[in-house]
N, CA, C and O of each residue as an XYZ file, in Angstrom:
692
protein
N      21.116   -121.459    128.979
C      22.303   -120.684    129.278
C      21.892   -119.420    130.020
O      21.061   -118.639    129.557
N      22.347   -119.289    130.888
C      22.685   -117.970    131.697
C      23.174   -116.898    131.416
O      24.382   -116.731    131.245
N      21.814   -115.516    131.275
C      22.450   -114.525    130.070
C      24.130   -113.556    130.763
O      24.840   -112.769    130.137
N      24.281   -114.045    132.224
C      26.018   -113.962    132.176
C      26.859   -114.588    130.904
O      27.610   -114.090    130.065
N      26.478   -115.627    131.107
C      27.369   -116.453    130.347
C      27.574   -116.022    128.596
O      28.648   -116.030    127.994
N      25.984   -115.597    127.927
C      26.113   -114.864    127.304
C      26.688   -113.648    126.685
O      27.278   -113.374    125.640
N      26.190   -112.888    127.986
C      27.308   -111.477    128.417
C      28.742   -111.765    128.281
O      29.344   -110.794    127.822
N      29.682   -113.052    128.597
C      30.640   -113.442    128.516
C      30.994   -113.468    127.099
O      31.790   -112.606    126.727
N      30.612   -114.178    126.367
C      30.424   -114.543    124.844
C      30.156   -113.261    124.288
O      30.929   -113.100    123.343
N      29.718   -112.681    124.380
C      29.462   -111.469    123.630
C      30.531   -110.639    123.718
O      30.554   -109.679    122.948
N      31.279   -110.770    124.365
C      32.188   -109.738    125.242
C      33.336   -110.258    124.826
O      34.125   -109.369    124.506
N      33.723   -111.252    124.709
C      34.946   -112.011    124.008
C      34.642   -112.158    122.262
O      35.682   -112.194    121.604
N      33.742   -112.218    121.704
C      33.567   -112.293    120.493
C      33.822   -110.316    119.925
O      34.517   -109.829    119.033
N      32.956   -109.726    120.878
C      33.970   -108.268    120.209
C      34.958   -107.537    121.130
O      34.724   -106.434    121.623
N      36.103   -108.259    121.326
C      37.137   -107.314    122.278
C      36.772   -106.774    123.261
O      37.294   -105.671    123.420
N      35.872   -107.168    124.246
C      35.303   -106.355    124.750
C      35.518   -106.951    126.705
O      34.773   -106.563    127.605
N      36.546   -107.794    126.872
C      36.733   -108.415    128.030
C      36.786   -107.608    129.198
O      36.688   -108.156    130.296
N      36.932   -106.354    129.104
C      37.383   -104.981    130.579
C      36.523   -104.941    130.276
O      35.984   -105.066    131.375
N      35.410   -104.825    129.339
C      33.455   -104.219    129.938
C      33.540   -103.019    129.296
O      32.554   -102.296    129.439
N      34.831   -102.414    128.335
C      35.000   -100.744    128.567
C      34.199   -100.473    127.168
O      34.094    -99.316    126.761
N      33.831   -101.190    126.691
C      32.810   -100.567    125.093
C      31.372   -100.984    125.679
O      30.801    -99.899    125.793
N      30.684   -101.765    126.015
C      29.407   -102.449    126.303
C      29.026   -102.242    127.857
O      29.777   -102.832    128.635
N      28.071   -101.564    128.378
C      27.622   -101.636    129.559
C      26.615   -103.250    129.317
O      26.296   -103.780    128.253
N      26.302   -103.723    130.833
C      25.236   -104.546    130.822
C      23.867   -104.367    130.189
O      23.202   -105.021    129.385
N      23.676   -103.078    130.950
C      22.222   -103.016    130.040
C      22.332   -102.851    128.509
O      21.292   -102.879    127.851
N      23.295   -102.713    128.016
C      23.272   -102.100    126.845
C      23.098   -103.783    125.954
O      22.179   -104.118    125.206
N      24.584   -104.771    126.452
C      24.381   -106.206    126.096
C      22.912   -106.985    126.049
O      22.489   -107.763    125.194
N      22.164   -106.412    127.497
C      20.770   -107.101    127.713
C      19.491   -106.903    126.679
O      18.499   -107.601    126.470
N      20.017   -105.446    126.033
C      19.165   -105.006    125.114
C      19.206   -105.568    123.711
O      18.235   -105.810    122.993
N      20.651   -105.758    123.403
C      21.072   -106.875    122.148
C      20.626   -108.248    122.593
O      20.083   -108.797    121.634
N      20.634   -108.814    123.372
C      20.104   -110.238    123.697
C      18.870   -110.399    124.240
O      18.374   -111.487    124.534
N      18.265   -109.117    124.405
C      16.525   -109.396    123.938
C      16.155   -109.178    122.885
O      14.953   -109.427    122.790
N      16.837   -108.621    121.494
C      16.593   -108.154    120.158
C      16.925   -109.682    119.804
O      16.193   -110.061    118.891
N      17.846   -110.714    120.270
C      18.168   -111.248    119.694
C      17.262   -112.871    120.034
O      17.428   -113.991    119.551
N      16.629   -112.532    120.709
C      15.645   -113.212    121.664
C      14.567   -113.052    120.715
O      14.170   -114.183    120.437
N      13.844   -112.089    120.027
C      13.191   -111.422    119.484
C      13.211   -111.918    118.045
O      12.163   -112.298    117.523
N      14.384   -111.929    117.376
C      15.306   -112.521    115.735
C      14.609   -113.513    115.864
O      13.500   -113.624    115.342
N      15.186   -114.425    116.616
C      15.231   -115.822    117.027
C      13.599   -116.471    116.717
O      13.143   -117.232    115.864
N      13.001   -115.703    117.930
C      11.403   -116.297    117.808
C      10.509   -116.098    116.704
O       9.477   -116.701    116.411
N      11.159   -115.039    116.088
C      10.966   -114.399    114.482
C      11.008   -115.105    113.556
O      10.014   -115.035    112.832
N      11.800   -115.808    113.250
C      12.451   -116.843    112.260
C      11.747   -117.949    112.750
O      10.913   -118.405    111.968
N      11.903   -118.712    114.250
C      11.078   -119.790    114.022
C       9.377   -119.963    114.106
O       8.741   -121.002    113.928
N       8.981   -118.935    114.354
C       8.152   -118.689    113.939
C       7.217   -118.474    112.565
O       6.059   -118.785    112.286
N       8.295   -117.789    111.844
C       7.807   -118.115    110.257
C       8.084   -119.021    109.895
O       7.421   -119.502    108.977
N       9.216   -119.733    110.430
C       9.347   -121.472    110.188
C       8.233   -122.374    110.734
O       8.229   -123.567    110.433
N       7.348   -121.884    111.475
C       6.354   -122.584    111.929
C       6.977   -123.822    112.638
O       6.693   -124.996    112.399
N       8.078   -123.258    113.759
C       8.704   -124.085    114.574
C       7.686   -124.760    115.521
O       6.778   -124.088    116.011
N       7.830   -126.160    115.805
C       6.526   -125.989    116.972
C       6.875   -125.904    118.481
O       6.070   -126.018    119.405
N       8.487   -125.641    118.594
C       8.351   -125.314    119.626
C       7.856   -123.713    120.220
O       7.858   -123.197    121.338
N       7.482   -123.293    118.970
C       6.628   -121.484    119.396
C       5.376   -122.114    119.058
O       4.665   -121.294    118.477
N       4.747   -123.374    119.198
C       3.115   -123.328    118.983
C       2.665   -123.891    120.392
O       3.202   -124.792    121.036
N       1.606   -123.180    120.696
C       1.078   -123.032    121.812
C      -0.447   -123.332    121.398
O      -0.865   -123.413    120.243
N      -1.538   -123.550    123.136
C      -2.801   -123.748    122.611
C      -3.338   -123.451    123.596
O      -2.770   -123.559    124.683
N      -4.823   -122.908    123.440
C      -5.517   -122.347    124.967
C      -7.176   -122.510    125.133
O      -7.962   -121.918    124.394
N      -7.427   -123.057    125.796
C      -8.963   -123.380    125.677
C     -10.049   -122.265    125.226
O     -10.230   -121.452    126.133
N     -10.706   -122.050    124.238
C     -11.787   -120.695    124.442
C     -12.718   -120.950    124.469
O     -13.173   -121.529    123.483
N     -13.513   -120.697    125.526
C     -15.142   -120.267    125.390
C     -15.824   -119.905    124.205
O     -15.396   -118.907    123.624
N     -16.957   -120.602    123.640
C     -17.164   -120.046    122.750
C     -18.185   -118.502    123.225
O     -18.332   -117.732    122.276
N     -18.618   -118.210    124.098
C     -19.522   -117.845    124.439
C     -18.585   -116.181    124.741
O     -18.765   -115.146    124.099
N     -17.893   -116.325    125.556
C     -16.586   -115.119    126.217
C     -15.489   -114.389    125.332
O     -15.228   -113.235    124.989
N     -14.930   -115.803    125.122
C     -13.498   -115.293    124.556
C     -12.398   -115.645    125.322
O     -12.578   -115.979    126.493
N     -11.767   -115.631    125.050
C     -10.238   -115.683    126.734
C      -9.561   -114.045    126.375
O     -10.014   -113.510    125.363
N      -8.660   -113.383    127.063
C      -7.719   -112.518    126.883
C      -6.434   -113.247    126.468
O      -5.909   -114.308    126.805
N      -6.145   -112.310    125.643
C      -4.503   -113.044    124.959
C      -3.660   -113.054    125.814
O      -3.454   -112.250    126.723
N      -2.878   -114.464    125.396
C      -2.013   -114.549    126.024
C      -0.454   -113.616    126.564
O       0.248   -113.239    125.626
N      -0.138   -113.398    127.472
C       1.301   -112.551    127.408
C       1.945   -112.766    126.391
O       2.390   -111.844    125.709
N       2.166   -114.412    126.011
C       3.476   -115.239    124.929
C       2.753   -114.738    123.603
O       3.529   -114.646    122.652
N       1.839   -114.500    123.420
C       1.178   -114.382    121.946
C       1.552   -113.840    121.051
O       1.889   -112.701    121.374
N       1.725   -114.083    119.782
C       2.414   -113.511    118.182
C       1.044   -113.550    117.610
O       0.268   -112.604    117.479
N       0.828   -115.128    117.206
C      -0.327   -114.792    116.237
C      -0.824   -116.009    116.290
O      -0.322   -116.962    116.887
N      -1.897   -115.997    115.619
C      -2.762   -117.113    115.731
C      -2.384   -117.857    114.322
O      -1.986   -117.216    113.349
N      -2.604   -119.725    114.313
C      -1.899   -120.713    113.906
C      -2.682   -120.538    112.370
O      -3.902   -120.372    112.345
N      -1.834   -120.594    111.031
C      -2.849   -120.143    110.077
C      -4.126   -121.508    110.116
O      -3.911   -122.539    110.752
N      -5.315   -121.296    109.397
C      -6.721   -122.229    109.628
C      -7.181   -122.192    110.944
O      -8.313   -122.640    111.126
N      -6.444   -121.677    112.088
C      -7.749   -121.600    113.391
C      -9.161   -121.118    112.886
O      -9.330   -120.409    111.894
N      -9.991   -121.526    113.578
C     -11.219   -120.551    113.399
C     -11.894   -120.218    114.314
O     -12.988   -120.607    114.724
N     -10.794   -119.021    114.833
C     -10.502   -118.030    115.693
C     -10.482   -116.755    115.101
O     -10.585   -116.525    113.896
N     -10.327   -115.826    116.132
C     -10.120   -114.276    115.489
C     -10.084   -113.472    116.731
O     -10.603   -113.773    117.805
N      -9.316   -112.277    116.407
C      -8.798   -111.386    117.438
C      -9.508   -110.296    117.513
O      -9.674   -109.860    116.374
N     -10.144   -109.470    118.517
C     -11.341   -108.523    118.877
C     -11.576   -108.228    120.025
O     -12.145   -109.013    120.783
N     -11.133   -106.876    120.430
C     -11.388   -106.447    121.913
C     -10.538   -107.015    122.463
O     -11.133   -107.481    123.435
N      -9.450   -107.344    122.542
C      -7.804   -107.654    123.247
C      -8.460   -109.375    123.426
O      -7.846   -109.935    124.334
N      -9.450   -110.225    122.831
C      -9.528   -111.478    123.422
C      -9.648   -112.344    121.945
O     -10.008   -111.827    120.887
N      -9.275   -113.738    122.116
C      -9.102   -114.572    121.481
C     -10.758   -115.218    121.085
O     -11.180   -115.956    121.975
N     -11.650   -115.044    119.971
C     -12.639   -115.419    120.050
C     -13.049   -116.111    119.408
O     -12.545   -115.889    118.307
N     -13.853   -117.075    119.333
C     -14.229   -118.333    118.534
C     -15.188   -117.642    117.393
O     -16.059   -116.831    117.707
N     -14.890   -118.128    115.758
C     -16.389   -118.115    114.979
C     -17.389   -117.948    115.612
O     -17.554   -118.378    116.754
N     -18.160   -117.335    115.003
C     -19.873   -117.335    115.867
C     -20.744   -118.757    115.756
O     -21.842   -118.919    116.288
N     -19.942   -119.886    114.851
C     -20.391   -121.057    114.238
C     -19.961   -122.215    115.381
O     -20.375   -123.374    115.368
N     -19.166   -121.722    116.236
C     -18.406   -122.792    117.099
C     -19.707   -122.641    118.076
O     -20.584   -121.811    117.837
N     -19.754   -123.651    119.365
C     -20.251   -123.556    120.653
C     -19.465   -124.221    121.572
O     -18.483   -124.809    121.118
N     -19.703   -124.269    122.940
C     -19.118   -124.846    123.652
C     -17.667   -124.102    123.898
O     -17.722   -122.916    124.222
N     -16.237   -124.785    123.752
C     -15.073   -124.369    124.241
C     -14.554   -124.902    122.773
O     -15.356   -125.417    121.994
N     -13.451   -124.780    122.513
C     -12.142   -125.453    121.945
C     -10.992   -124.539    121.711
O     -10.934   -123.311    121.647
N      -9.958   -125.613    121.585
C      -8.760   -125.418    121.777
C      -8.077   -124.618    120.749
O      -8.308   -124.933    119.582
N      -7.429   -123.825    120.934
C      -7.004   -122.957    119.084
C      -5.450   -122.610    119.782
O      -5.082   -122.137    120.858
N      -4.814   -123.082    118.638
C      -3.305   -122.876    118.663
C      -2.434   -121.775    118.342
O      -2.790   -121.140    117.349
N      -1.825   -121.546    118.678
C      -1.095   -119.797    118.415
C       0.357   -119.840    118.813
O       0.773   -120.057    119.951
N       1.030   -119.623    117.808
C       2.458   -118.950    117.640
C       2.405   -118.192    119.164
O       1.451   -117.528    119.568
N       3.688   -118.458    119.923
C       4.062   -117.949    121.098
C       5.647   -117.606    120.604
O       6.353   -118.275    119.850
N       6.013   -116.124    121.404
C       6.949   -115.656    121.903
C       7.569   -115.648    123.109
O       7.121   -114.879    123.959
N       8.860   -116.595    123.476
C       9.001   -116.182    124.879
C       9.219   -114.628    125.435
O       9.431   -113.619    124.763
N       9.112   -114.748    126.737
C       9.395   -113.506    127.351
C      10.809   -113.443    127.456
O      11.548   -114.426    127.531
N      11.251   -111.946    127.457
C      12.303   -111.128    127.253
C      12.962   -111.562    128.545
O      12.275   -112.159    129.375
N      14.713   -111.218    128.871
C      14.881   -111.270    130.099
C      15.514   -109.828    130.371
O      15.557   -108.820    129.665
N      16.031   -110.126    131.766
C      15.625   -108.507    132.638
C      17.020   -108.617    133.400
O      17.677   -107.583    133.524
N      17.489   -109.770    133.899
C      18.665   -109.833    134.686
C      19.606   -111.074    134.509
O      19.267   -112.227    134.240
N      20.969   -110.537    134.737
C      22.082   -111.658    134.421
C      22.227   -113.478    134.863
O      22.976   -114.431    134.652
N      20.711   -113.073    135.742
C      20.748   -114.827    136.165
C      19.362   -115.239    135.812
O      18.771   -116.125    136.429
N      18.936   -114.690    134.975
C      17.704   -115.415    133.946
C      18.667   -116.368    133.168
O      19.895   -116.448    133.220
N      17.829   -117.010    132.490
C      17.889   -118.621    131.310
C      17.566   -117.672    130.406
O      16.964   -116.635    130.683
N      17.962   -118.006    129.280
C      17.702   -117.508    127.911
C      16.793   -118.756    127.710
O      16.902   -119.968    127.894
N      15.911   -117.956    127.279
C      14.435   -118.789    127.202
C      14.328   -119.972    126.088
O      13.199   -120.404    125.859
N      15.703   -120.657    125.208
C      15.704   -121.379    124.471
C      16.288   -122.579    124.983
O      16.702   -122.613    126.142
N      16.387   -123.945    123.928
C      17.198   -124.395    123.939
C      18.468   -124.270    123.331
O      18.518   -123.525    122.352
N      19.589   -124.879    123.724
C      20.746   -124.537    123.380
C      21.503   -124.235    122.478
O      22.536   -123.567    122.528
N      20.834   -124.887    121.336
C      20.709   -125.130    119.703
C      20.481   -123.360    119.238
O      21.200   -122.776    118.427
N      19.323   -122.749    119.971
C      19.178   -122.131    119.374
C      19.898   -120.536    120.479
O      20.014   -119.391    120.044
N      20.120   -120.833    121.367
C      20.483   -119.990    122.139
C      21.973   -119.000    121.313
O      22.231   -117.797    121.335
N      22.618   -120.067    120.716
C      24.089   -119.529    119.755
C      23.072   -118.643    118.583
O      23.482   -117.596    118.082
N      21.822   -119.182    118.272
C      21.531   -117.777    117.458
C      21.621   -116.621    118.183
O      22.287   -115.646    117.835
N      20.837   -116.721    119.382
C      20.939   -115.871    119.925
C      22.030   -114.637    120.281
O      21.854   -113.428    120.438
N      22.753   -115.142    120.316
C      24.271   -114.940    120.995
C      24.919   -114.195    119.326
O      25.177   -113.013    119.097
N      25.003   -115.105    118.614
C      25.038   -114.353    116.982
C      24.494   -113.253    117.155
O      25.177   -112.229    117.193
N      23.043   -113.229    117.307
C      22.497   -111.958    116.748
C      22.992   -111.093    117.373
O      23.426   -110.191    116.657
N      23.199   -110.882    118.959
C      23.276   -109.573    120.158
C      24.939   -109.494    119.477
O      25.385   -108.349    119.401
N      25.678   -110.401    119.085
C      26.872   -109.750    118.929
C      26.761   -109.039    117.672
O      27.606   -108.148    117.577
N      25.964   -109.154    116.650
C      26.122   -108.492    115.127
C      25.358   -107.396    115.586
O      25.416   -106.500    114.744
N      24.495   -107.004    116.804
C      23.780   -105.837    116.920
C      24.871   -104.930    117.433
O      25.051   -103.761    117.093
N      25.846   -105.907    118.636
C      27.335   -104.987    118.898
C      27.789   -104.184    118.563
O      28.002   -103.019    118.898
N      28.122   -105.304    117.257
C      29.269   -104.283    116.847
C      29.174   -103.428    115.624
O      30.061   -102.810    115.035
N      27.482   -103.569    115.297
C      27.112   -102.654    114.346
C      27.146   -101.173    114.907
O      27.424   -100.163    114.259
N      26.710   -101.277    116.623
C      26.526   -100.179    117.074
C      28.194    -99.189    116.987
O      28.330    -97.965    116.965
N      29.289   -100.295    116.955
C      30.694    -99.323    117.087
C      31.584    -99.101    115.526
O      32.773    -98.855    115.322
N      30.033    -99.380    114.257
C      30.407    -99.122    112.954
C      31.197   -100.052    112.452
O      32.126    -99.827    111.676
N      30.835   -101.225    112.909
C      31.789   -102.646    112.221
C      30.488   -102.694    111.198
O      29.299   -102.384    111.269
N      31.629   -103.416    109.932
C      30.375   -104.315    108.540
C      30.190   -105.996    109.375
O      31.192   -106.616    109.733
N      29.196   -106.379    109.519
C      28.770   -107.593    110.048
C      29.082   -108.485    108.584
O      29.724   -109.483    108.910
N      28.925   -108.470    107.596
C      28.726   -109.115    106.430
C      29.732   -110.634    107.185
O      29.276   -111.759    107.394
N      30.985   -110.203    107.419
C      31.710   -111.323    107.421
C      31.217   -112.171    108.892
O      31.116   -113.396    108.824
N      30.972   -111.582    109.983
C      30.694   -111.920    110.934
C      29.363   -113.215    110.465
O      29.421   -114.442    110.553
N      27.967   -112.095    109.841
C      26.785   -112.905    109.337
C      26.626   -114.343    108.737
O      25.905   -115.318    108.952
N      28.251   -113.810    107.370
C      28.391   -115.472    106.824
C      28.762   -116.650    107.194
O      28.526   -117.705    106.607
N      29.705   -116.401    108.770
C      30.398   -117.153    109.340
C      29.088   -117.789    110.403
O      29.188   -118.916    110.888
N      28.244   -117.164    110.589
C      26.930   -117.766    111.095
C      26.114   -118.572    110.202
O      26.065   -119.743    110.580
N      25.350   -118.289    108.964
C      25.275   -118.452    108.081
C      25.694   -119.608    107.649
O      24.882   -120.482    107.343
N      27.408   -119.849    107.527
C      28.458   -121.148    107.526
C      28.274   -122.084    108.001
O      28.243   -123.207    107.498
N      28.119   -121.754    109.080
C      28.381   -122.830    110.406
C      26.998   -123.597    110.882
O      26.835   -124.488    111.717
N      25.773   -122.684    109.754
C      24.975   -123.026    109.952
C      24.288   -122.461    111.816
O      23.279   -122.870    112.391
N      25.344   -121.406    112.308
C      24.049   -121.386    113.946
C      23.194   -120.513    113.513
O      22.179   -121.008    114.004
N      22.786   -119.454    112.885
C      21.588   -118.931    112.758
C      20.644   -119.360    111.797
O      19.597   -118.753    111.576
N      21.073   -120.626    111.096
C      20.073   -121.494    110.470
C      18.998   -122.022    111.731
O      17.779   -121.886    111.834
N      19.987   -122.670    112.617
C      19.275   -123.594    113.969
C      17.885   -123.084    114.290
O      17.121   -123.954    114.708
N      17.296   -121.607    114.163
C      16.024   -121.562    114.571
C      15.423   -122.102    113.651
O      14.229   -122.101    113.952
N      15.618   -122.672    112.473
C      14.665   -123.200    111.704
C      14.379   -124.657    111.559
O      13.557   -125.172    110.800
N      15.407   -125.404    112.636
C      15.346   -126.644    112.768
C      14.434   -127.238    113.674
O      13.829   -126.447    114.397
N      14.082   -129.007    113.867
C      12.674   -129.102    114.587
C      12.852   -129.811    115.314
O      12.791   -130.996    114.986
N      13.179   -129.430    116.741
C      13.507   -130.053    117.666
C      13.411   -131.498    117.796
O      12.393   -131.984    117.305
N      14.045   -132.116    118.218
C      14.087   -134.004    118.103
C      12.920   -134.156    119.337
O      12.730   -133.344    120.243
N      12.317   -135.220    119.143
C      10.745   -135.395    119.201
C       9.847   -134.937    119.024
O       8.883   -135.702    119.019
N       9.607   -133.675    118.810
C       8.488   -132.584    118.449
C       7.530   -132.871    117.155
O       7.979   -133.159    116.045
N       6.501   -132.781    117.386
C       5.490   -132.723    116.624
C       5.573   -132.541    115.180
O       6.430   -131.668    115.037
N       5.227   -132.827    114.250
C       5.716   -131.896    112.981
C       4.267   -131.515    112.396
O       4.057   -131.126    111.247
N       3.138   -131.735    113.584
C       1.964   -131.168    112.874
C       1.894   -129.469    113.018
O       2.899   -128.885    113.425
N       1.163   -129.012    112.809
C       0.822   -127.452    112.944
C       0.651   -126.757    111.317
O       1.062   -127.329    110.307
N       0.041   -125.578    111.320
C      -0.646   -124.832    110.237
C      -1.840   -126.109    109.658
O      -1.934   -127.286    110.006
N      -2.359   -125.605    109.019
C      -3.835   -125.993    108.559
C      -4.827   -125.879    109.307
O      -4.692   -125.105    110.255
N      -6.199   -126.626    109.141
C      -7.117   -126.141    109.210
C      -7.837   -127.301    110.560
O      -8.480   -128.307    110.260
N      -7.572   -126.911    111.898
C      -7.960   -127.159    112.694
C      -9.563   -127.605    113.632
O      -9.786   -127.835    114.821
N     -10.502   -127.567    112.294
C     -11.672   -127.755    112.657
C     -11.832   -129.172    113.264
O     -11.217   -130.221    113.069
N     -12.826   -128.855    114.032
C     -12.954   -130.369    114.681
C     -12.198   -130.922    115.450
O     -12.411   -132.098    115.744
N     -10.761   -130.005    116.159
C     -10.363   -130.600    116.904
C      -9.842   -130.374    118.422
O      -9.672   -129.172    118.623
N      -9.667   -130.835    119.070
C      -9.915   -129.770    120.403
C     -10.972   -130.097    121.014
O     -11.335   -129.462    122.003
């Protein structure tokens, strides 16, 4: 989805159709917080569509990635001097997996970096950041998400996706 389209949704969910409470940037800033929620949650869900993987040297290191959160629990890896570095026990290269964050967006004709499923979290969250800002109680807004089950959706696992990830990755790669 097209964070217009968002901007739209957000804007009709709090009265807000003339533009006259919410500037753009102000919306863009709730729908990167909410961008942010989002990768948050599936992330501690150990979603795998936030697991990522990157070759390391054992010898170097690589520099972290831009997308990077954290490294997959059991890598045996470790973080030092801004680079991703292998045990001193490894040699050669291998592969170590890591929790990724997408990147934020910046303008009204970016993609909201999800799929669609989870994009309505999205859209949830920037509106409960709304209209907290103009002293509304979200409570009822939250449960009706909550309800309906869309801000559950980051915790769901995408249809075909992997359901391996966390543990102890030795030996593979």
């Amino acid at each position: 989805m097209l964070v217009q389209s968002a901007f739209d949704i957000i804007r009709a969910r709090t009265n807000d159709t003339g533009a006259l409470i919410f500037t753009d940037t102000e919306l863009m800033h709730y729908v990167n917080m909410g961008i942010t929620v989002v990768a948050n949650m599936m992330i501690k869900e150990g979603n795998p569509f936030t697991v990522k993987s990157v070759s390391v040297p054992s010898t170097t290191g690589i520099d972290i990635p831009d997308d990077f959160h954290s490294l997959m629990p059991g890598e045996t890896a470790y973080i030092g001097n801004g680079k991703i570095n292998l045990d001193g026990a490894i040699s050669g290269s291998k592969d170590v997996r890591y929790f990724s964050s997408p990147a934020l967006v910046s303008d009204v004709g970016d993609d909201i970096p999800f799929p669609s499923a989870y994009v309505t979290s999205v859209i949830n969250a920037a509106v409960e950041f709304a209209i907290m800002r103009i002293g509304k109680d979200v409570s009822q807004e939250r449960e009706g998400h909550v309800g309906t089950g869309n801000m559950i959706a980051a915790r769901q696992t995408p249809l075909g996706a992997s359901m391996s990830g966390g543990g102890n990755s030795a030996g593979q790669g």
